[in-house]
MDAnalysis code that builds the backbone (N, CA, C; Angstrom):
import MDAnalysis as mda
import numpy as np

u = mda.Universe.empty(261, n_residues=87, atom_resindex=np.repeat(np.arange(87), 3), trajectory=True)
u.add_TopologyAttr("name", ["N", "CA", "C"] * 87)
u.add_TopologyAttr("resid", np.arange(1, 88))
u.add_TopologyAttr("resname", ["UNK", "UNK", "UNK", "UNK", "UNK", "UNK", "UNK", "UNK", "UNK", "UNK", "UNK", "UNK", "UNK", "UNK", "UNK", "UNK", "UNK", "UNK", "UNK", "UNK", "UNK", "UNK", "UNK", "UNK", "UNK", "UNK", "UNK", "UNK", "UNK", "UNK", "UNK", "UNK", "UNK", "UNK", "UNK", "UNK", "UNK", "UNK", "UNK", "UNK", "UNK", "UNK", "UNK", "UNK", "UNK", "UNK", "UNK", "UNK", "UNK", "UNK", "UNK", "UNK", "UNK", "UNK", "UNK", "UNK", "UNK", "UNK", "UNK", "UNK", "UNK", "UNK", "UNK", "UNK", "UNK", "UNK", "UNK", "UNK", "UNK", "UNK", "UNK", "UNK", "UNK", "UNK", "UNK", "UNK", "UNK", "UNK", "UNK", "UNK", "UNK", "UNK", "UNK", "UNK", "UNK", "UNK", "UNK"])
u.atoms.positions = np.array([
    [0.840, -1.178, 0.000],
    [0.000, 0.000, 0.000],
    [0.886, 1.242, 0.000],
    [0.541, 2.091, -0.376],
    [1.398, 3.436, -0.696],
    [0.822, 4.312, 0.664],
    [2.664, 5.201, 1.117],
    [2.385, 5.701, 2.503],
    [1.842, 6.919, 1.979],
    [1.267, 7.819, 3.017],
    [0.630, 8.943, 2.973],
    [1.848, 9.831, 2.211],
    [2.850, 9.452, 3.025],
    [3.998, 10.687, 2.108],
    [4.138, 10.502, 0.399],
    [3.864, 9.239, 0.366],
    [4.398, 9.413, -0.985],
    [3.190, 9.645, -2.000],
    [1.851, 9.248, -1.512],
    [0.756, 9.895, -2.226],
    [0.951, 11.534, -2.299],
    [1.282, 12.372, -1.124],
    [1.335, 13.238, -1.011],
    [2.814, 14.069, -1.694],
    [3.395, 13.232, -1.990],
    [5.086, 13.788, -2.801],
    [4.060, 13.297, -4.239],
    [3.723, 12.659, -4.591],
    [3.013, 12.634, -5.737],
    [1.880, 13.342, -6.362],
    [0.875, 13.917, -5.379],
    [0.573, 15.288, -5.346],
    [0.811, 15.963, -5.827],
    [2.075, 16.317, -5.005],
    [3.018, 17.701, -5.165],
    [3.412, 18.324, -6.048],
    [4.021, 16.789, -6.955],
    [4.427, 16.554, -8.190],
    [3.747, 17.223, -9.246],
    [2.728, 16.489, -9.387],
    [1.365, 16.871, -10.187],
    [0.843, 18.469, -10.151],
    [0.822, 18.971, -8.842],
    [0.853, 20.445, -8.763],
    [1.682, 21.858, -9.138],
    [2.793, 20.746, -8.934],
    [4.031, 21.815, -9.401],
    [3.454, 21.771, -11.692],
    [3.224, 20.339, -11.679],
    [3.488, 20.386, -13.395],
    [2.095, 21.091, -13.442],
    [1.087, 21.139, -12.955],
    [-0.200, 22.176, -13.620],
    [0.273, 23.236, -13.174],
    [1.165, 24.234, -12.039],
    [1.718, 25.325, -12.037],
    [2.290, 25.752, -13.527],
    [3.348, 25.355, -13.840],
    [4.407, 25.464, -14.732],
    [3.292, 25.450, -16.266],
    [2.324, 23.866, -16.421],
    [1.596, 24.429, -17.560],
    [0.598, 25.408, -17.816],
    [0.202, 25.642, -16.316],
    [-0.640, 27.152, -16.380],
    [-0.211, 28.135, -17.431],
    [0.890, 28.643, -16.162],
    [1.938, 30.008, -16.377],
    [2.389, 29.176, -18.403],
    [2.573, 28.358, -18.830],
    [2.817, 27.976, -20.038],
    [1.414, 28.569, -20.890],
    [0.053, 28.076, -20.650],
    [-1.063, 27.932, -21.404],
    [-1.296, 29.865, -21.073],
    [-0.758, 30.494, -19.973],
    [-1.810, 31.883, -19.832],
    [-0.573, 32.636, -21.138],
    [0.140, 32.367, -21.070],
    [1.516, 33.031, -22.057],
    [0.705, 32.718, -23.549],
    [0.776, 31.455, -23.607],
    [0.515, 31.356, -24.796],
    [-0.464, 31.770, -25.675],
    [-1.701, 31.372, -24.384],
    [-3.070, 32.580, -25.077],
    [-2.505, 33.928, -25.192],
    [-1.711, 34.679, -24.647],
    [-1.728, 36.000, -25.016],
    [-1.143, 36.382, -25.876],
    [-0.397, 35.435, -26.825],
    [0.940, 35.789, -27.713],
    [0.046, 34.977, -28.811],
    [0.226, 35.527, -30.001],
    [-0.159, 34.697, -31.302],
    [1.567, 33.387, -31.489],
    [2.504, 34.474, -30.926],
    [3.950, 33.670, -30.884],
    [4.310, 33.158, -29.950],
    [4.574, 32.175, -29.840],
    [4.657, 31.984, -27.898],
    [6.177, 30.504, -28.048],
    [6.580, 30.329, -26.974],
    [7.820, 29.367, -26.994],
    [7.834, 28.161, -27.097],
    [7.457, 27.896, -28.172],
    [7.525, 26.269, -28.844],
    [7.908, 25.042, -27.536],
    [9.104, 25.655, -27.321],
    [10.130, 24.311, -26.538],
    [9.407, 24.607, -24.835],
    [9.226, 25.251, -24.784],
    [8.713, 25.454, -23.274],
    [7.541, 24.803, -23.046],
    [6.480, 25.544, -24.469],
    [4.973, 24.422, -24.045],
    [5.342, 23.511, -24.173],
    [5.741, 22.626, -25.172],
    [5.869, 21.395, -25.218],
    [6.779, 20.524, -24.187],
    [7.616, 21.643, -23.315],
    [8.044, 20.601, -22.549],
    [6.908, 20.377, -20.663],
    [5.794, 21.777, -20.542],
    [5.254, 21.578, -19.863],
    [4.201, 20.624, -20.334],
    [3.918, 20.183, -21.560],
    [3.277, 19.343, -21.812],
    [3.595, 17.844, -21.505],
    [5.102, 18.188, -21.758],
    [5.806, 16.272, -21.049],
    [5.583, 16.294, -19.558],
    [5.756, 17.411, -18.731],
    [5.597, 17.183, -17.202],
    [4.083, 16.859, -17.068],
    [2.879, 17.248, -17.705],
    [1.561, 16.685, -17.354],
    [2.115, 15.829, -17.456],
    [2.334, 15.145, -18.650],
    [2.250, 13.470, -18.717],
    [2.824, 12.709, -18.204],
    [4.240, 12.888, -17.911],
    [4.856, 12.569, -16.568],
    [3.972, 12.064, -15.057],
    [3.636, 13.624, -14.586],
    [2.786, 13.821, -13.770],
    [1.382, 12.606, -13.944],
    [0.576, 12.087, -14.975],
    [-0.368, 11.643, -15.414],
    [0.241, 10.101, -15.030],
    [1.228, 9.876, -15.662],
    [1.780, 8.313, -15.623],
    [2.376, 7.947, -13.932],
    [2.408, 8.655, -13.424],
    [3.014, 8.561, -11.864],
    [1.854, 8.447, -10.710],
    [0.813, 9.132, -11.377],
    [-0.771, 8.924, -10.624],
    [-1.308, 7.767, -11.106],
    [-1.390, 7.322, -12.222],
    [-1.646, 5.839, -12.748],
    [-0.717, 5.204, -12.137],
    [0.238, 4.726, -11.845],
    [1.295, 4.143, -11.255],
    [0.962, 3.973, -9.606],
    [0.783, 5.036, -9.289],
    [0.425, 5.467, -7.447],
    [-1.225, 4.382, -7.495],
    [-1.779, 4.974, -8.365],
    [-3.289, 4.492, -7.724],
    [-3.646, 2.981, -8.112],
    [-1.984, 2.511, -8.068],
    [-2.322, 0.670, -8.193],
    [-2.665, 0.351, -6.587],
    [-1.489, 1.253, -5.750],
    [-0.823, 0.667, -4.841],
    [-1.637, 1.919, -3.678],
    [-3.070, 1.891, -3.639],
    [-3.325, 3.174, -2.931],
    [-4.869, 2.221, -1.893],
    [-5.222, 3.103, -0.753],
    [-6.515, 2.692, -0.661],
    [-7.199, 3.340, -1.413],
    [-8.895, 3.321, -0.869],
    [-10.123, 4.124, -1.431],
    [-9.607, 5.688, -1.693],
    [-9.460, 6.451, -0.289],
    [-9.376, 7.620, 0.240],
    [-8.272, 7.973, -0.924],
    [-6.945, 7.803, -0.949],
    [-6.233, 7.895, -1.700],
    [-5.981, 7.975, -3.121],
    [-6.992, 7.213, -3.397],
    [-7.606, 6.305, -5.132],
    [-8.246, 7.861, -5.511],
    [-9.078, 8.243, -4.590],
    [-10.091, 9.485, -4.993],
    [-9.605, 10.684, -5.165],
    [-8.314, 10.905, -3.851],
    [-7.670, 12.166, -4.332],
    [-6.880, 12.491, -5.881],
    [-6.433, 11.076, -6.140],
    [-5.558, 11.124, -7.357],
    [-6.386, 11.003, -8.278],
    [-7.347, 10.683, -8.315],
    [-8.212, 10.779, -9.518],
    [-8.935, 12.170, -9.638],
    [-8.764, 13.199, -8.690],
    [-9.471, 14.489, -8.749],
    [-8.507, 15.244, -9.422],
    [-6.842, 14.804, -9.011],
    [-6.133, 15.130, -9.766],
    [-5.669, 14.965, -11.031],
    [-5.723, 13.685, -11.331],
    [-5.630, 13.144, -12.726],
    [-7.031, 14.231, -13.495],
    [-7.758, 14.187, -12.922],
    [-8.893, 15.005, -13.452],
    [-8.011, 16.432, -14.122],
    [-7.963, 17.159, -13.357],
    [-6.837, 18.382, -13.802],
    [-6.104, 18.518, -14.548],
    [-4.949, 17.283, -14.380],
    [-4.161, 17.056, -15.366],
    [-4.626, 17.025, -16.882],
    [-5.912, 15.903, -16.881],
    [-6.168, 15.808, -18.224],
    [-7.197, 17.378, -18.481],
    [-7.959, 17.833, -17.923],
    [-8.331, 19.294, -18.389],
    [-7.181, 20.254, -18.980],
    [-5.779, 20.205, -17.948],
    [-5.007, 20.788, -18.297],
    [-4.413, 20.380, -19.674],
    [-4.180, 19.007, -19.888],
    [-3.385, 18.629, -21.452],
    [-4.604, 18.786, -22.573],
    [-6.078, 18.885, -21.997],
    [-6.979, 18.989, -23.116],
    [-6.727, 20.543, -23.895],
    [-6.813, 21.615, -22.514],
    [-6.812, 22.883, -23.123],
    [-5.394, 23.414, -23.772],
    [-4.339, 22.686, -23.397],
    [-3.354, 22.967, -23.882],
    [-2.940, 22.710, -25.413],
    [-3.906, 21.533, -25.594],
    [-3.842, 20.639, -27.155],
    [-4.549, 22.048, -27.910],
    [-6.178, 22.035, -27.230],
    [-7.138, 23.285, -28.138],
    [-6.390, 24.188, -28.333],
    [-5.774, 24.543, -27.500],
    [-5.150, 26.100, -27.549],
    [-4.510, 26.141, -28.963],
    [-3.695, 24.931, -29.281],
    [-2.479, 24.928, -29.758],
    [-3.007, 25.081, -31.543],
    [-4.297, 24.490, -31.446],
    [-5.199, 24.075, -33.337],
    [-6.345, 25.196, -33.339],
])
């Protein structure tokens, strides 16, 4: 079973990468030009972030199962609007 810390370092994780693709996605809406290599690399930390919560919520209880899935929730809102943005 996975300890509280490391659900919670996994969290963290996940929070820091929707920080970083925020501040990525609010830039980019405002610029018709915006930094190629930067979105796309906050786009690898969602997924990162995405594959490490799939990974966590093998080894989780209920309580645990639910937080990461509120997050995984985010994540994928976040890589959805980041895709729209981009077409």
């Amino acid at each position: 079973m996975a300890t509280r810390e490391s659900v919670d370092n996994c969290l963290l994780h996940c929070n820091e990468a929707l920080e970083i693709a925020n501040q990525q996605y609010s830039e980019a809406a405002k610029q018709e030009h915006y930094n190629d290599e930067d979105y796309i690399q906050s786009q690898q930390l969602l997924q990162l972030a995405a594959n490490e919560l799939q990974l966590m919520a093998h080894s989780c209880n209920d309580q645990q199962r639910e937080q990461l899935n509120r997050m995984k929730i985010q994540i994928e809102q976040m890589q959805h609007d980041m895709i729209t943005l981009r077409h």
